[in-house]
N, C-alpha and C positions, 0 to 999 in steps of 0.2 A: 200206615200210609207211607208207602215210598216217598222220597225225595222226588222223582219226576212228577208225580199226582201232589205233591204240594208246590214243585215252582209253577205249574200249570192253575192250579186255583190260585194262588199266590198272585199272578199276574191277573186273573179275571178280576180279581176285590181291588188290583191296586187301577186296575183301567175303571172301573165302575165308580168306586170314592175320586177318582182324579176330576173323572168326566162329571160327576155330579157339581164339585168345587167349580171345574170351568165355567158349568151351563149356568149356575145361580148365584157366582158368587162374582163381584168383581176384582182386581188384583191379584196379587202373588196368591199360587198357592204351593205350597211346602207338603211334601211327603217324607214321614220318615218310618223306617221299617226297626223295630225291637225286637233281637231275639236274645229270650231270656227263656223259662221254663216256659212260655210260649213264644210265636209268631205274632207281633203287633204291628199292623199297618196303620198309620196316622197319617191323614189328611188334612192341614190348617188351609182355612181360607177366613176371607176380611169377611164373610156374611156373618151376621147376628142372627139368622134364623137356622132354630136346628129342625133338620130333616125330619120327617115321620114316613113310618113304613103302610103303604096304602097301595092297595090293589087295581091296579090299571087292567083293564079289558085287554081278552088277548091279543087285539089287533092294534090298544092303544100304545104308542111310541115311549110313552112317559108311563111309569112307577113300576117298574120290572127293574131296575137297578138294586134299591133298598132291599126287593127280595130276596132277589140273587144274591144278596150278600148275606142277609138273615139266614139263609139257607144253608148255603156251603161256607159258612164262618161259627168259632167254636160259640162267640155270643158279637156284639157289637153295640153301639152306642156313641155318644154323644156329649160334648158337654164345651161352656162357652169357656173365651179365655179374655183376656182385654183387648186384644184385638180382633175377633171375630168366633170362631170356633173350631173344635176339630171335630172330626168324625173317623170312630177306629173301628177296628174288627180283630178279632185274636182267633188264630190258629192252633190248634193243638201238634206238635214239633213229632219226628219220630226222631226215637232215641238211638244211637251207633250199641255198637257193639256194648258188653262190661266196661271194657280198656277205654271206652273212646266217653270225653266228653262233649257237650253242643259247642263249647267252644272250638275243640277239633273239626264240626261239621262244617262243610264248604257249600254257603250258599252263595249259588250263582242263578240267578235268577234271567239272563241272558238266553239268548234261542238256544236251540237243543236239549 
């Protein structure tokens, strides 16, 4: 997976988990991104209820999120914290060169 085709999904799971936080959750909510031997996008909001993945009708506006991200994310899930919950997804990272490690990789996740 090139670097373009992962800040490009990269930014679809992080607009999807954001927009889901906004629409059901009230308060802050905090995104933080982990790269380690994979790509973690984490989503905190103050809701207590954790999301489930359910099939919306093609033309219904609601439950094509959770897909989308079931989809093109390596797994994803859930789980509560004391103040509310997160909801993440892990990406599988492509590796640089022999020489290079992820910490030499430069993500920029920014247009272009």
């Amino acid at each position: 997976m090139a670097a373009r085709h992962l800040r490009a999904i990269t930014q679809l799971l992080v607009s999807e988990l954001v927009t889901n936080a906004i629409r059901y959750a009230e308060g802050p909510v905090t995104l933080r991104l982990i790269c380690e031997d994979m790509l973690v996008c984490e989503v905190a909001d103050s809701s207590l209820a954790l999301p489930r993945l359910w099939d919306g009708a093609g033309d219904d506006e609601r439950g094509h999120g959770l897909q989308i991200v079931s989809r093109l994310s390596h797994r994803w899930g859930s789980r509560h914290t004391p103040t509310g919950k997160v909801v993440w997804c892990e990406q599988q990272i492509p590796h640089p060169g022999p020489e290079g490690t992820l910490s030499r990789v430069r993500w920029d996740l920014g247009d272009g």
